[in-house]
N, CA, C and O atoms as a GROMACS GRO file, in nm:
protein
  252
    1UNK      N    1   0.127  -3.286   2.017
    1UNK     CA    2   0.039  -3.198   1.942
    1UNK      C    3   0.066  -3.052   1.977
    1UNK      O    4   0.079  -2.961   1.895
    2UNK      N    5   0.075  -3.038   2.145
    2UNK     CA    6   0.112  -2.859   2.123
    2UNK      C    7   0.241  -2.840   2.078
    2UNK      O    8   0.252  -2.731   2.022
    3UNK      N    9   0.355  -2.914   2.082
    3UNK     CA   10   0.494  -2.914   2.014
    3UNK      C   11   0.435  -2.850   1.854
    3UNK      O   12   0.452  -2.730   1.832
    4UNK      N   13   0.388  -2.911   1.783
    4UNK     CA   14   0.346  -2.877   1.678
    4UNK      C   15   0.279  -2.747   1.621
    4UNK      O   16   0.294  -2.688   1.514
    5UNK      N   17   0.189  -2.722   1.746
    5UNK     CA   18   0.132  -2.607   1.755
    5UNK      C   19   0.229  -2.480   1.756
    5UNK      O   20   0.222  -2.400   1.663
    6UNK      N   21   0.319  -2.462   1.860
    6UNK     CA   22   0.420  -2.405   1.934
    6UNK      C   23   0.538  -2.395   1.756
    6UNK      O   24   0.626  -2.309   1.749
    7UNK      N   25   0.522  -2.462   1.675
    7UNK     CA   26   0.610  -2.436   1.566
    7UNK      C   27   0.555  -2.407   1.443
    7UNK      O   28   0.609  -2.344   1.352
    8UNK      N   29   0.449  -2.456   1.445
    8UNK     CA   30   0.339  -2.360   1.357
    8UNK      C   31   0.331  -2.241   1.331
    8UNK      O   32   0.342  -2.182   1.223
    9UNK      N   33   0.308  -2.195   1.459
    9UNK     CA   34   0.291  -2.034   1.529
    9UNK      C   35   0.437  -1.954   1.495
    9UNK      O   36   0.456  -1.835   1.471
   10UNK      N   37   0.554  -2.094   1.502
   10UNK     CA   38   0.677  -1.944   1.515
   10UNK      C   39   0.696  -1.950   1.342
   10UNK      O   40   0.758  -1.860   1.284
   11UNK      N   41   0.636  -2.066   1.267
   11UNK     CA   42   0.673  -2.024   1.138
   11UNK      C   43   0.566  -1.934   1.072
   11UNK      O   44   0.588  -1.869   0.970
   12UNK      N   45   0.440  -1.937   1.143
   12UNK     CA   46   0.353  -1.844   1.110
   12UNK      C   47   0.450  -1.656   1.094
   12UNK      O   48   0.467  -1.572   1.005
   13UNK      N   49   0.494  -1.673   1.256
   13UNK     CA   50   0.599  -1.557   1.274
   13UNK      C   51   0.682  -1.495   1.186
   13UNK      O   52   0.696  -1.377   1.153
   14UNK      N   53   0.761  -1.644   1.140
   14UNK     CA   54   0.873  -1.634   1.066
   14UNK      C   55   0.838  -1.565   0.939
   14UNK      O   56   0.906  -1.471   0.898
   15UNK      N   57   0.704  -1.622   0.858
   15UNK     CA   58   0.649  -1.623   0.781
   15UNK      C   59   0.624  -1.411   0.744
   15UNK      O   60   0.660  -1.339   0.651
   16UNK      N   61   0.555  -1.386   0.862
   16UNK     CA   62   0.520  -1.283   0.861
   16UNK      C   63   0.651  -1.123   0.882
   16UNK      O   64   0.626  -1.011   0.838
   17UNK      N   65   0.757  -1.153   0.945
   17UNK     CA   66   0.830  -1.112   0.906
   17UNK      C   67   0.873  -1.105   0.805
   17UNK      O   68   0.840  -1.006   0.739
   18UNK      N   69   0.976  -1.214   0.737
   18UNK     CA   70   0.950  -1.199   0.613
   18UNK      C   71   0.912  -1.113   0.542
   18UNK      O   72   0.985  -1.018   0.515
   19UNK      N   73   0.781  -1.124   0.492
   19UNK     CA   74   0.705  -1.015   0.422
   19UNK      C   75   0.681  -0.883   0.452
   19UNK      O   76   0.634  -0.805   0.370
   20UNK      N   77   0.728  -0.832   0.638
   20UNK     CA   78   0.743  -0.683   0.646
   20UNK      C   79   0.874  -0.667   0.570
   20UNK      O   80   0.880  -0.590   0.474
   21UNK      N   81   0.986  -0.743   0.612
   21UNK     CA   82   1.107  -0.693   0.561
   21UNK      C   83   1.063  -0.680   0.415
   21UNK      O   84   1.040  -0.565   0.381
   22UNK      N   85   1.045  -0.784   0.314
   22UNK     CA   86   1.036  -0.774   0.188
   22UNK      C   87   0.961  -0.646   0.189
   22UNK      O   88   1.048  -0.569   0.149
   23UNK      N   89   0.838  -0.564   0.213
   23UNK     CA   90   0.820  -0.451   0.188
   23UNK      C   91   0.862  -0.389   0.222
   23UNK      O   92   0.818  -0.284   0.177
   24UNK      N   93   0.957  -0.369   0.307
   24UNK     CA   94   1.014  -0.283   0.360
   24UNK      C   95   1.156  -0.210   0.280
   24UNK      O   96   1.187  -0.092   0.292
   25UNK      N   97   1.228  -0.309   0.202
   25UNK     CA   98   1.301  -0.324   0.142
   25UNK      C   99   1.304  -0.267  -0.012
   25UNK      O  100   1.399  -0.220  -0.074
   26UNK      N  101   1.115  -0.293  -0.068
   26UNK     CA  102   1.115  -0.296  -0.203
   26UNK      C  103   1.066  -0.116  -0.183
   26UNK      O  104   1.103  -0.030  -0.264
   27UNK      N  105   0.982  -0.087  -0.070
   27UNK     CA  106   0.947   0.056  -0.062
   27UNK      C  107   1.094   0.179  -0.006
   27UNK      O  108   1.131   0.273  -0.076
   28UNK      N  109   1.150   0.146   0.122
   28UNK     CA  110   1.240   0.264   0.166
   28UNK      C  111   1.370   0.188   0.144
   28UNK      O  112   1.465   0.249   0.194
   29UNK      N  113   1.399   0.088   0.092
   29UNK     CA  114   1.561   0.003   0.095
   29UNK      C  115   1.598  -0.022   0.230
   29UNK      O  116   1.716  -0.053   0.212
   30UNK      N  117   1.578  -0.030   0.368
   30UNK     CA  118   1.599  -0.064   0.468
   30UNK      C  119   1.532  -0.199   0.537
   30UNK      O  120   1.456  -0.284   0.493
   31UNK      N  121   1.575  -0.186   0.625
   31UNK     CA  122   1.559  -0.331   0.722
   31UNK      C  123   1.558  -0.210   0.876
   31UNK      O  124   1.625  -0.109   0.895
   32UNK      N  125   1.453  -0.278   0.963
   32UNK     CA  126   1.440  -0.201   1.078
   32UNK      C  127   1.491  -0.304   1.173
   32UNK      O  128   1.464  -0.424   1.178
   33UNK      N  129   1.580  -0.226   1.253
   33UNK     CA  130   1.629  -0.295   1.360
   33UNK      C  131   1.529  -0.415   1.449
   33UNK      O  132   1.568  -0.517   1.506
   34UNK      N  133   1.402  -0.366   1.439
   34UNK     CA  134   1.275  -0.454   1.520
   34UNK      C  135   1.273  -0.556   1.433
   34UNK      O  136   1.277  -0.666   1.488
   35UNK      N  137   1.266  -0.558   1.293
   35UNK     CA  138   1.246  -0.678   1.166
   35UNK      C  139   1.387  -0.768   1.247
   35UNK      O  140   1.372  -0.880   1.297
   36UNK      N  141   1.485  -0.712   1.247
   36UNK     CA  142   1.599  -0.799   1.218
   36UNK      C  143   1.592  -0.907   1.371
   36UNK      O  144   1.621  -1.026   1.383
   37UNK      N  145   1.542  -0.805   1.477
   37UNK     CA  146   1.512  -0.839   1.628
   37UNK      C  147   1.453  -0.989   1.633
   37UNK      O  148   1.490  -1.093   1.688
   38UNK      N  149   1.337  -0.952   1.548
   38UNK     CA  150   1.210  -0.999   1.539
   38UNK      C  151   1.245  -1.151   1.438
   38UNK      O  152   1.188  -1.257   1.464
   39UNK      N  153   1.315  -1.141   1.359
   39UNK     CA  154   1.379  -1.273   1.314
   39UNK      C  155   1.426  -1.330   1.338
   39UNK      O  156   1.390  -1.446   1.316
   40UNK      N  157   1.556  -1.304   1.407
   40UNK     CA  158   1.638  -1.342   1.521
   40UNK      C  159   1.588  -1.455   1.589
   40UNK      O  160   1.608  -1.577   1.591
   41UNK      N  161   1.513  -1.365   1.649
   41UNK     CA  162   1.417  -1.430   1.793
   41UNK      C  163   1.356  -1.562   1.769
   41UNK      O  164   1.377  -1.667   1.829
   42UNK      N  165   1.246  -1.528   1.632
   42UNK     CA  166   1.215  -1.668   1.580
   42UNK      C  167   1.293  -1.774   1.533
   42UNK      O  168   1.281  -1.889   1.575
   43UNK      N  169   1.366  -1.742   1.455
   43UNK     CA  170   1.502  -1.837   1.434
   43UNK      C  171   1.538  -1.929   1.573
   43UNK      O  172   1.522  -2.043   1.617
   44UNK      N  173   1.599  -1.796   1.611
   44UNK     CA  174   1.611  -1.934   1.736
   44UNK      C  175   1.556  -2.023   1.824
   44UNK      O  176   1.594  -2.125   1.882
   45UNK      N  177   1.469  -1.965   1.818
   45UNK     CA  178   1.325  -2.021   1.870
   45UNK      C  179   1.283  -2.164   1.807
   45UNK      O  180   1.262  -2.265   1.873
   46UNK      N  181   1.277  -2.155   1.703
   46UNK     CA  182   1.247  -2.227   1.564
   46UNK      C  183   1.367  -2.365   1.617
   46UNK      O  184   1.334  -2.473   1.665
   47UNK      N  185   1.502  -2.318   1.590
   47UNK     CA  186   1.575  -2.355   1.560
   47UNK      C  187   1.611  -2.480   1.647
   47UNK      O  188   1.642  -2.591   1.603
   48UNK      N  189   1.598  -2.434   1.803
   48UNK     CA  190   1.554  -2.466   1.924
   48UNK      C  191   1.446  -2.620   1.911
   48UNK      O  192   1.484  -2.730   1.952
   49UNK      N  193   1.330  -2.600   1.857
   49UNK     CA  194   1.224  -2.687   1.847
   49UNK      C  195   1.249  -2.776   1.779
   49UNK      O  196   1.202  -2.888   1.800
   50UNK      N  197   1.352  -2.740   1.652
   50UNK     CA  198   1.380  -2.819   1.584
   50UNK      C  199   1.499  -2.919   1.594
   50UNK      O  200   1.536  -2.991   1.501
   51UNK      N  201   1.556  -2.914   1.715
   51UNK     CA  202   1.709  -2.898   1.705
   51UNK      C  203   1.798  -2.883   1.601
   51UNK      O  204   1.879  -2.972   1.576
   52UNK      N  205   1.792  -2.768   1.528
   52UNK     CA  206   1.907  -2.746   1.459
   52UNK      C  207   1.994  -2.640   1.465
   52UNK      O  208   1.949  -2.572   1.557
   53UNK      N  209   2.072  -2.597   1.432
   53UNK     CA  210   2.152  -2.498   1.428
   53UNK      C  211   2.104  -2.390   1.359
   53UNK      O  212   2.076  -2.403   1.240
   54UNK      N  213   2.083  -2.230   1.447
   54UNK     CA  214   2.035  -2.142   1.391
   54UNK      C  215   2.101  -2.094   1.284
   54UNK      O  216   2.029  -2.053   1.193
   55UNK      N  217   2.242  -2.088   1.267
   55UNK     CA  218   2.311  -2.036   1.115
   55UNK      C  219   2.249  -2.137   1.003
   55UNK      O  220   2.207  -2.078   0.903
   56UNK      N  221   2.237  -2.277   1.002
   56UNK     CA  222   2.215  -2.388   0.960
   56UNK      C  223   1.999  -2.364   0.899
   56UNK      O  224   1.946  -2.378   0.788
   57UNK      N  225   1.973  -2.348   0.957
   57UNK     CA  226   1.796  -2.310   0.915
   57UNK      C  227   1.791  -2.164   0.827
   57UNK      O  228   1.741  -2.151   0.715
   58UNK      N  229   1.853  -2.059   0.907
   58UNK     CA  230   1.868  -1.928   0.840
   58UNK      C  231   1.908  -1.942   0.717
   58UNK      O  232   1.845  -1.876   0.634
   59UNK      N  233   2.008  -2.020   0.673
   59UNK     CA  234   2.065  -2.049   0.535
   59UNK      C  235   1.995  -2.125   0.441
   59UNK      O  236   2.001  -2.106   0.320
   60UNK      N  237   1.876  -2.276   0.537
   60UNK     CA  238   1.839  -2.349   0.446
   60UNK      C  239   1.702  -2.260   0.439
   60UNK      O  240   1.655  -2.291   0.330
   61UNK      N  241   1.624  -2.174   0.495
   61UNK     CA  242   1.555  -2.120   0.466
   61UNK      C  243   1.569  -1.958   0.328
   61UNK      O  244   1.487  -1.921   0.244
   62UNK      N  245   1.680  -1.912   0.355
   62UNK     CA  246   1.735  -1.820   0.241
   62UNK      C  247   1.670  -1.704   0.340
   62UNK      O  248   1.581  -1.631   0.296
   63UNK      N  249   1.719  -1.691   0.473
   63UNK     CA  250   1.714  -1.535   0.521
   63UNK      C  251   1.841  -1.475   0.540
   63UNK      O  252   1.849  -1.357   0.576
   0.00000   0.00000   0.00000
């Protein structure tokens, strides 16, 4: 159950990035080094819990 919890939370993360970048993108055309940090991090994180391959999720997710 906290396994579950613990991946909830990073897609909550994931989730919420996301949507800075997307505004971030549609307002000044950039990506901030912290967004890209900050995805990263979850990804692997994510990726980790899930055992899969972080290039492999990044792609099936479309980041």
């Amino acid at each position: 159950m906290n396994e579950n919890k613990e991946i909830e939370n990073l897609l909550i993360r994931l989730s919420g990035v996301s949507r800075d970048i997307t505004k971030s993108v549609n307002f000044s055309g950039n990506i901030t080094k912290k967004q890209i940090k900050e995805r990263e991090t979850v990804i692997k994180k994510l990726s980790q819990k899930l055992n899969l391959d972080p290039e492999y999720l990044t792609e099936k997710l479309n980041l």
